[in-house]
C-alpha positions as CSV (number, residue, x, y, z in Angstrom):
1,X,25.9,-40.9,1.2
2,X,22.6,-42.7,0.2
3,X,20.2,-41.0,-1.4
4,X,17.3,-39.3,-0.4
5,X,13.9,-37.8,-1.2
6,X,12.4,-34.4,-0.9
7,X,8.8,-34.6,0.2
8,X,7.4,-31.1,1.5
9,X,10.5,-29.6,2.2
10,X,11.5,-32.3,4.1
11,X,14.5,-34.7,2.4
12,X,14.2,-38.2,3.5
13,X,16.5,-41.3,3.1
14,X,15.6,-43.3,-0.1
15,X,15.8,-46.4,2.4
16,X,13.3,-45.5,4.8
17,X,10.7,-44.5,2.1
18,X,10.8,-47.8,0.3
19,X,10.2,-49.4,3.8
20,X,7.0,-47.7,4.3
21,X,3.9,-49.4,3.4
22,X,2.1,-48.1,0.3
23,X,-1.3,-47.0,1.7
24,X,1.2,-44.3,4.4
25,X,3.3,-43.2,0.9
26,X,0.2,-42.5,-0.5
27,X,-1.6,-40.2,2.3
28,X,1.7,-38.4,2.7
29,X,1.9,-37.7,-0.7
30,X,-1.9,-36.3,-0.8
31,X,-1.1,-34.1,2.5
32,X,1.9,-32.8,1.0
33,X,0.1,-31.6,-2.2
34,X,-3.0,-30.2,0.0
35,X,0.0,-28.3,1.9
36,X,1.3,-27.2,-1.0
37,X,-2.0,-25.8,-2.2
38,X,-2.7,-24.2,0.9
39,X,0.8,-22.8,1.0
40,X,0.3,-21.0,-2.6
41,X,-3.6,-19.6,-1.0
42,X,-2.1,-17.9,1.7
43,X,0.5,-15.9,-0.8
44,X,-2.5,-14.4,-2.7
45,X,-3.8,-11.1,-1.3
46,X,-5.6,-8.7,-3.6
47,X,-2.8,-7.4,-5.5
48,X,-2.2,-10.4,-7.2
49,X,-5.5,-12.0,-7.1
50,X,-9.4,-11.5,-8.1
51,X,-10.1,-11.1,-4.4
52,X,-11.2,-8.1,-2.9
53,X,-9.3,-5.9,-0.4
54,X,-11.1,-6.2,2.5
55,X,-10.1,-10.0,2.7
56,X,-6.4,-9.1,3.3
57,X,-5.0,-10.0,6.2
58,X,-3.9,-7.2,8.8
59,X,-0.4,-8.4,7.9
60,X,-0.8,-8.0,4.4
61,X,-2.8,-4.4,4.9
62,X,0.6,-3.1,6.8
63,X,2.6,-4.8,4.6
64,X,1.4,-2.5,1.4
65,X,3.9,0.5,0.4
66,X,2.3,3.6,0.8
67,X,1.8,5.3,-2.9
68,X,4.5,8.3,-3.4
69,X,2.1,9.9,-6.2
70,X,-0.8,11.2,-4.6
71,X,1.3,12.0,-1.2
72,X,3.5,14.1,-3.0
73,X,0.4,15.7,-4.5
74,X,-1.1,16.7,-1.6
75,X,2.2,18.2,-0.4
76,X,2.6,20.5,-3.8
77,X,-1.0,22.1,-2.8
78,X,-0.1,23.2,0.5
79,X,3.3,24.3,0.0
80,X,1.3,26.9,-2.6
81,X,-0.9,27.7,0.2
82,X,-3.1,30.9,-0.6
83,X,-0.7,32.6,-2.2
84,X,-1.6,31.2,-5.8
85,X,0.7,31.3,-8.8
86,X,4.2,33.1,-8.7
87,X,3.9,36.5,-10.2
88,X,0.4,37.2,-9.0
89,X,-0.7,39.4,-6.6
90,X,-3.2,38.2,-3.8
91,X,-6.5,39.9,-3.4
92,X,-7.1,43.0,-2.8
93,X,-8.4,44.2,0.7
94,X,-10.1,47.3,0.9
95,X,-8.5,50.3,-0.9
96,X,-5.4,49.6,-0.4
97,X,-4.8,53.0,2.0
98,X,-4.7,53.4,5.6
99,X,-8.0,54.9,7.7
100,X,-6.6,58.4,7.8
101,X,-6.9,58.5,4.3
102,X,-9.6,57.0,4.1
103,X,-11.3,59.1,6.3
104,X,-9.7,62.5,4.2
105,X,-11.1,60.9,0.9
106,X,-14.8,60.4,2.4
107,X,-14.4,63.9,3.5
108,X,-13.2,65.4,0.2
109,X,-15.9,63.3,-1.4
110,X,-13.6,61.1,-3.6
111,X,-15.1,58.3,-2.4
């Protein structure tokens, strides 16, 4: 096989590249390193640059994994709900009697 060349990506046969004229080789190689730049750009999003997050693509927004910590946070708080810490009794409504009693112990004067 004869050999070839690699020029963005694409492999070309050593024969045909000598054949072309000098001032083409050398716009084709210029283009292929501005590609090449560009290329390595468009792989920077915030994460792994300086830039901001608001100039993410939409892609790259829906492409983030979602953050297990503070999910599973926000999940251990409402499991608890209003019942507070195990062992502990909730507040305390009223007197704790029903409004029979109640009524007796305002009669009696107890309360």
């Amino acid at each position: 096989m004869s050999e070839t060349i690699t020029i963005a990506g694409i492999e070309i046969p050593k024969a045909d590249w000598d054949a072309t004229p000098a001032s083409v080789q050398a716009v084709v190689m210029v283009l292929s390193e501005r590609l090449a730049h560009i290329e390595e750009q468009l792989k920077q999003n915030s994460r792994n640059s300086s830039r901001p997050p608001s100039s993410d693509t939409l892609s790259q927004r829906q492409a983030k994994p979602e953050e297990p910590s503070s999910s599973k946070r926000r999940e251990s708080k409402r499991s608890q709900g209003a019942q507070g810490k195990k062992g502990h009794r909730g507040p305390a409504k009223g007197f704790g009697f029903y409004p029979v009693e109640a009524a007796h112990l305002l009669s009696v004067g107890v309360i």
